[in-house]
C-alpha positions as CSV (number, residue, x, y, z in Angstrom):
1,X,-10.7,-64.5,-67.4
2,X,-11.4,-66.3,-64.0
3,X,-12.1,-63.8,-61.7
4,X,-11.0,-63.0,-58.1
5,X,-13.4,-60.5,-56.7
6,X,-16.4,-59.8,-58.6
7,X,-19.4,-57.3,-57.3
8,X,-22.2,-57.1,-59.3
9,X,-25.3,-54.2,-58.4
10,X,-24.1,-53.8,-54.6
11,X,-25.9,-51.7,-52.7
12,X,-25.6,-50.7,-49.1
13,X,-27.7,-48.8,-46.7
14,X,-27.1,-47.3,-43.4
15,X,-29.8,-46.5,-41.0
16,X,-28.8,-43.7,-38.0
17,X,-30.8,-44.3,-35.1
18,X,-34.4,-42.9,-35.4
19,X,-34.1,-41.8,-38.9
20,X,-34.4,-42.9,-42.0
21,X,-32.8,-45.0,-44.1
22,X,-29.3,-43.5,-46.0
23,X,-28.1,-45.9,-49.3
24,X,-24.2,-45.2,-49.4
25,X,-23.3,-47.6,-51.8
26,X,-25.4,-47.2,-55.1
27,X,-24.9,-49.9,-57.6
28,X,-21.2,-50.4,-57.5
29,X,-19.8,-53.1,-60.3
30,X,-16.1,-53.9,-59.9
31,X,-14.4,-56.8,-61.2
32,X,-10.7,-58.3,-60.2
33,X,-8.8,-60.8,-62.3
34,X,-6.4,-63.5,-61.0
35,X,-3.1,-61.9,-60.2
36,X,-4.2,-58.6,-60.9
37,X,-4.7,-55.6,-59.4
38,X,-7.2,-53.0,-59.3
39,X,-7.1,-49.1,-57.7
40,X,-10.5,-47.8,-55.6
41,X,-9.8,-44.5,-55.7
42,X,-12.0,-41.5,-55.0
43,X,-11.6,-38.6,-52.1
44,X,-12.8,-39.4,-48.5
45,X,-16.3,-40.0,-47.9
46,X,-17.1,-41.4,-51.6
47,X,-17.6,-44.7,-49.8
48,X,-14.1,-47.3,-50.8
49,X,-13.8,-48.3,-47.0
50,X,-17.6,-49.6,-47.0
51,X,-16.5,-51.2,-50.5
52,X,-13.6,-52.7,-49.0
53,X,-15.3,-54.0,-45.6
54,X,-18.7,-55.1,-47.7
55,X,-16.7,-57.6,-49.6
56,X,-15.2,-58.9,-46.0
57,X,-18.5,-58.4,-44.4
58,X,-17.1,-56.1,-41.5
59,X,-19.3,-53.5,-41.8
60,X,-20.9,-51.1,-38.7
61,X,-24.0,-52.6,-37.2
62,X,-25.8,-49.6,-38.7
63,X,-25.1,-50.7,-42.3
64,X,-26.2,-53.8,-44.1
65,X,-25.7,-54.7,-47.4
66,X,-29.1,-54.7,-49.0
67,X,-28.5,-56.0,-52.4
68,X,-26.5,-57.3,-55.2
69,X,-23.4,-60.2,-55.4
70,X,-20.2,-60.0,-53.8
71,X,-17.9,-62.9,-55.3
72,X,-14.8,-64.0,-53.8
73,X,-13.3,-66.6,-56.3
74,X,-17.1,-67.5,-57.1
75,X,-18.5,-67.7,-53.5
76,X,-20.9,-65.5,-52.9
77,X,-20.0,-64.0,-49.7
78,X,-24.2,-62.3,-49.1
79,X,-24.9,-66.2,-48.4
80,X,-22.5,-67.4,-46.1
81,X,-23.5,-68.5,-42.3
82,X,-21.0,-66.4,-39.3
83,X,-19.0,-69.9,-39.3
84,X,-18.2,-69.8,-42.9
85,X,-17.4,-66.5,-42.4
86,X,-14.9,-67.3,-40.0
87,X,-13.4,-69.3,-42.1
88,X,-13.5,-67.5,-45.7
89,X,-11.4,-64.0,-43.9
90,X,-8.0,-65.1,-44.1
91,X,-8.2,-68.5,-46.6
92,X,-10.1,-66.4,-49.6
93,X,-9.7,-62.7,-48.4
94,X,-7.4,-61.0,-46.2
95,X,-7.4,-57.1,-45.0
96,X,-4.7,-54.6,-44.1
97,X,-6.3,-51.3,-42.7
98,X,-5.3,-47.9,-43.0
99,X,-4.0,-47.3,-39.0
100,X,-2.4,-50.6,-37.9
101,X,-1.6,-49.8,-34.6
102,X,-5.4,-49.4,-34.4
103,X,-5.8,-53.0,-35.2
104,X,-2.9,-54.6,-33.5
105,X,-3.7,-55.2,-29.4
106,X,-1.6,-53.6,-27.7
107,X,-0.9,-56.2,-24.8
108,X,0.2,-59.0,-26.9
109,X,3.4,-59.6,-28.9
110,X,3.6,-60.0,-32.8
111,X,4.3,-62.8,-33.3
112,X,1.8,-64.1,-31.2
113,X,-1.1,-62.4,-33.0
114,X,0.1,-63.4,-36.1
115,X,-0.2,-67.1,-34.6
116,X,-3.4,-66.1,-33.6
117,X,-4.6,-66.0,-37.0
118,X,-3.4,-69.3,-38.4
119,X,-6.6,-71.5,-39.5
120,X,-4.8,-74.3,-37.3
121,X,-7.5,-76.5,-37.3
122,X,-7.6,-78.2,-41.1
123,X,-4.9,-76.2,-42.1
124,X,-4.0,-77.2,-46.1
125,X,-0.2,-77.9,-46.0
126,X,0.4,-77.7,-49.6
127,X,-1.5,-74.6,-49.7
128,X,1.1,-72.1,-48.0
129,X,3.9,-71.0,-50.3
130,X,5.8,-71.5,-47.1
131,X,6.0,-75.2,-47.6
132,X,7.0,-77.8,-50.1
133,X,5.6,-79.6,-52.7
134,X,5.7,-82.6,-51.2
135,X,3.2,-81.6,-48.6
136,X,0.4,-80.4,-50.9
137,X,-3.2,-81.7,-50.3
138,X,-2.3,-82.9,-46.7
139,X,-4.2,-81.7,-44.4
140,X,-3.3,-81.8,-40.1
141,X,-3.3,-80.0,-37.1
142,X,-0.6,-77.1,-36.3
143,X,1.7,-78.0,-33.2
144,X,2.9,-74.7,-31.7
145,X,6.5,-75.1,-32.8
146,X,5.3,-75.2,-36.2
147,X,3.2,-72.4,-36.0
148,X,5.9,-70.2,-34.8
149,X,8.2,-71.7,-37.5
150,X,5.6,-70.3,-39.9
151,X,5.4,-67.2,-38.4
152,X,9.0,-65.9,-38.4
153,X,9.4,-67.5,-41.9
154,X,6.5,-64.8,-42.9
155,X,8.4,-62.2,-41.0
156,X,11.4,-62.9,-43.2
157,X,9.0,-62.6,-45.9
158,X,7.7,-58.9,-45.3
159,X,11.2,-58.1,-44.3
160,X,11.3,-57.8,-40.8
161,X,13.6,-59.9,-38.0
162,X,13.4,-62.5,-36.1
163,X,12.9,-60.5,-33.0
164,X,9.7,-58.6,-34.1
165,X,7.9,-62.0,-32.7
166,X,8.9,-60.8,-29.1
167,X,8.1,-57.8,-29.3
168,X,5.0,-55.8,-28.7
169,X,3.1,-52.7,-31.2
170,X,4.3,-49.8,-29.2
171,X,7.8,-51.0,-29.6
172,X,7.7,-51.2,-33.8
173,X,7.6,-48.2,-36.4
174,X,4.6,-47.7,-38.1
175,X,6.2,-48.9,-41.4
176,X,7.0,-52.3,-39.2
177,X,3.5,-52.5,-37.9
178,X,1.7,-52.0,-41.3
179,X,4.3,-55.2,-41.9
180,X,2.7,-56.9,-39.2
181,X,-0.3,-56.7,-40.9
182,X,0.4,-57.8,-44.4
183,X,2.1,-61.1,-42.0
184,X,-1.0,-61.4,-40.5
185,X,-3.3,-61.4,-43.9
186,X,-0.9,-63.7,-46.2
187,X,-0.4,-66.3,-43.3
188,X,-2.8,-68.6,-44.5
189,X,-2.3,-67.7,-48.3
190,X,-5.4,-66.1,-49.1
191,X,-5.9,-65.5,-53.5
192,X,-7.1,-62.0,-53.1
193,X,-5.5,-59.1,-50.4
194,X,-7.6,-56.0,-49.8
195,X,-5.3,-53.1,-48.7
196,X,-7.7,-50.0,-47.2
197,X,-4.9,-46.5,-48.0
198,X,-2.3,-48.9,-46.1
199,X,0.1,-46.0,-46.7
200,X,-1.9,-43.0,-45.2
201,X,0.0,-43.1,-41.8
202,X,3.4,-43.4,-42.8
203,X,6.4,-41.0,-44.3
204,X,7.2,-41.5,-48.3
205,X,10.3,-43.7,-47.6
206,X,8.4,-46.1,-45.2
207,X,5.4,-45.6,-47.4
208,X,7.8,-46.9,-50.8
209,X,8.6,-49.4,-49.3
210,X,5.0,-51.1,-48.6
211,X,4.6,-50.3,-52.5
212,X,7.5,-51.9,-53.0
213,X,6.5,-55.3,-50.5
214,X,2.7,-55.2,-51.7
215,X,4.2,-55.6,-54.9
216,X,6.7,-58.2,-54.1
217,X,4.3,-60.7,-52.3
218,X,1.7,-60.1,-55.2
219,X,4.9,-61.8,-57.4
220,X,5.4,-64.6,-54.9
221,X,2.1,-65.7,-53.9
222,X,0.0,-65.1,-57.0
223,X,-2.5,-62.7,-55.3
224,X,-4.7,-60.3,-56.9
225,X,-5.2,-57.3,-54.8
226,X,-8.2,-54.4,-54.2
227,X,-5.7,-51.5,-53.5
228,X,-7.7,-48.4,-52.0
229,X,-6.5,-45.0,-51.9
230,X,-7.2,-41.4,-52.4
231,X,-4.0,-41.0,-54.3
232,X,-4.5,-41.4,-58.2
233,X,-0.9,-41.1,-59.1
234,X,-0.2,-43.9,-56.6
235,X,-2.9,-45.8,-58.1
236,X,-1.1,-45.8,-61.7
237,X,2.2,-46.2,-60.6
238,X,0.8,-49.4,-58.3
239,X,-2.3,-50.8,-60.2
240,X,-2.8,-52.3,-63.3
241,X,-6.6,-51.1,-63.4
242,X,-8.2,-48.1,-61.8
243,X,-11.3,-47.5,-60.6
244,X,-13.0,-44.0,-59.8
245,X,-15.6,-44.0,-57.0
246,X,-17.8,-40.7,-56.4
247,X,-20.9,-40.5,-54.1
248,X,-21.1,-44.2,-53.6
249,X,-20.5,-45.1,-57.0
250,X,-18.0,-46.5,-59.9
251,X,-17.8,-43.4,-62.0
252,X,-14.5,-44.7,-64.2
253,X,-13.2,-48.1,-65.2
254,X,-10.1,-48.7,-67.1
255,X,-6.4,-49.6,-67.5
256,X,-4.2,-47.2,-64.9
257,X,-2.0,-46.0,-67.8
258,X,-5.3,-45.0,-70.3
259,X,-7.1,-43.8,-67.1
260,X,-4.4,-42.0,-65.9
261,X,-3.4,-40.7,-69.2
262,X,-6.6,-39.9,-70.5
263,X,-9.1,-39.7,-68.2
264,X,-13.0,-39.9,-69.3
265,X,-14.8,-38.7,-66.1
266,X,-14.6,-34.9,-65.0
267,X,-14.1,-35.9,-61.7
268,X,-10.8,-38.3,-62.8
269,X,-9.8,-35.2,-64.8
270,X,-9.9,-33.0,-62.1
271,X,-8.8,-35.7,-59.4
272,X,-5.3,-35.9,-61.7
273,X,-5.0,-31.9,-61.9
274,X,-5.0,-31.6,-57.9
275,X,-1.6,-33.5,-57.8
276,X,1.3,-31.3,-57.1
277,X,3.7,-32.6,-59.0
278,X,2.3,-30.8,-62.7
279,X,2.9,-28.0,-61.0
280,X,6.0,-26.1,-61.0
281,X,7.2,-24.2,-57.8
282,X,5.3,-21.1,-57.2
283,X,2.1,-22.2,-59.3
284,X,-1.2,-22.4,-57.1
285,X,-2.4,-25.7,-57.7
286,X,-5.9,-26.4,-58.9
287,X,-8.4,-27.8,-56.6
288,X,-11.9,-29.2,-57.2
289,X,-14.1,-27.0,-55.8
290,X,-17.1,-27.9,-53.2
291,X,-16.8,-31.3,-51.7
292,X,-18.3,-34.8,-51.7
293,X,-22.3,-34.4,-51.4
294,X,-23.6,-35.9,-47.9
295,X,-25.6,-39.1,-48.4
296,X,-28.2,-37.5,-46.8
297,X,-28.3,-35.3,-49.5
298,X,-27.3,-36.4,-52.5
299,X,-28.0,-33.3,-55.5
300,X,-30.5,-35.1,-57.9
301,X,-29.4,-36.6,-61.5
302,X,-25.5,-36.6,-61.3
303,X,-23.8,-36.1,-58.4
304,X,-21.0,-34.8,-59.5
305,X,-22.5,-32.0,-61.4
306,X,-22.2,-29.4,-58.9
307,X,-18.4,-29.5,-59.1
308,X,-18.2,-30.3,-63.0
309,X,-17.0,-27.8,-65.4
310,X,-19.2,-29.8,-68.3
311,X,-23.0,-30.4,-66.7
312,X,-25.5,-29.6,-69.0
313,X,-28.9,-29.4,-68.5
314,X,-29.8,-33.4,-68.5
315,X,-27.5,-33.8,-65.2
316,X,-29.3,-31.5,-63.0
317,X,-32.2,-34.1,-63.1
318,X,-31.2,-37.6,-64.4
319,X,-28.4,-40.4,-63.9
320,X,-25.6,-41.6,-66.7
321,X,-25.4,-45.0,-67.4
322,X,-22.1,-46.6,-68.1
323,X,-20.6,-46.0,-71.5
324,X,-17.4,-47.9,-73.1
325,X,-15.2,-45.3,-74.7
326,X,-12.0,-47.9,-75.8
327,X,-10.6,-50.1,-73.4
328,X,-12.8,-47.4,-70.7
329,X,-15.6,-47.8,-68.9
330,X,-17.8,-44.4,-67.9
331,X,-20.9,-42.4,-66.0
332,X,-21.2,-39.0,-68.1
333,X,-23.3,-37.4,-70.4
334,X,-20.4,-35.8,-71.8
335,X,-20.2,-38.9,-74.2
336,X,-24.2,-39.5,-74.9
């Protein structure tokens, strides 16, 4: 199967200022299909944002990413010069982020930021779903008029009106602005979409409702999309594969439904018995006890074992390797 996003051995390193160097990312392996979709999930500070902004190459000026592939539709994004770059965020890759009114400027209007991201200067024609077959492989400049046509025909698209173009961030919902966002990243019809928790900051309804668009534009625009969250339930109701991330790496790999239904990992097992919802009203829920180990100071052999209910005496002082249990993919000694 052809393959959207590949990563292959990344690692990434992060050096505070007078002090030595810190890997967060340790080996990750993740693989996306065309047209499909894939989960990151894991709890805060198990490193899916640095994931997320490796692949575009965003990442802090402390961190750099010291080794292994990142493949977007087979370019490997490690090799590319700034101006490539420029070029491959938005045509291969496009980004929605957690808090959009973080990301949106505040002193200009929607619709003119959404213009702002256009790739005017060779822009493909026959490459936007917003155009017709009969322009395909012609290439031109963008006049301004047809620029804003494209825009407010995307604004239709992520269901918002015609008058969202005029106005500016503080004046739209967080639901709209998170809209804004997902205009801003399809505009040039990029293959893969990388959505960073894109639902943290909003209410369930408004939150459903991105679900519910994410899922939409994936139909109409044949994109395969790296959906991050801490949220495993989300994950399987959204994703069609999920993949557990703990202390900076890729702990479980499978289908959502076998994942979700039978999860390998302890830390996917204990992950899915912290959600509230298998409780009934009264009942304390379960939580995983401790927290995610500081990359400073990462416990030796599995990180995990700490928290787990199933260590045994090999974990305290040496690493799993991946194991394939079915259609499952897994880091435990509990299976060899």
């Amino acid at each position: 199967m052809d393959k959207a996003l590949e990563i292959k051995r990344l690692e990434v390193s992060f050096i505070p200022a007078g002090k030595k160097r810190v890997k967060i990312l340790r080996g990750v392996n993740l693989a996306i299909g065309k047209q499909e979709s894939l989960a990151l999930v894991g709890e805060s500070g198990s490193g899916k944002t640095i994931t997320a902004r490796s692949v575009m190459r965003i990442l802090p000026r402390s961190m750099y990413l010291e080794s292994g592939e990142v493949l977007i539709d087979g370019t490997d994004v490690r090799k590319l010069t700034e101006n490539d770059l420029m070029d491959m965020r938005g045509r291969l890759a496009g980004m929605i982020f957690q808090e959009p009114s973080s990301y949106l400027n505040p002193v200009f209007t929607a619709g003119s930021q959404i213009e702002e991201a256009i790739k005017d200067s060779e822009f493909n024609l026959g490459s936007s779903p917003l155009r017709g077959e009969d322009m395909v492989g012609v290439k031109a400049r963008i006049s301004r008029t047809e620029r804003k046509k494209l825009v407010l025909k995307m604004l239709s698209e992520v269901g918002l009106k015609e008058n969202v173009y005029y106005q500016y961030p503080h004046q739209l919902s967080g639901g709209m602005q998170q809209r804004v966002m997902i205009a801003m990243a399809l505009i040039n019809s990029p293959e893969l979409l990388i959505a960073d928790e894109p639902t943290t900051a909003l209410d369930v309804t408004t939150a459903y409702g991105i679900i519910e668009l994410l899922k939409k534009m994936m139909t109409r625009y044949g994109l395969s999309i790296l959906f991050i969250t801490h949220d495993i339930s989300l994950a399987a109701n959204f994703a069609q594969k999920i993949a557990v991330m703990y202390a900076g790496k890729i702990v479980e790999t499978g289908p959502a439904r076998d994942v979700f239904s039978n999860p390998l990992h302890p830390y996917t097992e204990r992950l899915i018995s912290c959600l509230p919802e298998r409780y009934k009203t009264g009942e304390r829920i379960k939580v995983i006890e401790g927290h995610v180990p500081d990359f400073n100071a990462l416990p030796k052999g599995c990180a995990f074992h700490p928290r787990c209910p199933y260590k045994k005496e090999i974990c305290l002082y040496k690493e799993p390797g991946e194991i394939t249990k079915g259609t499952t993919t897994v880091m435990c000694f509990k299976y060899g």
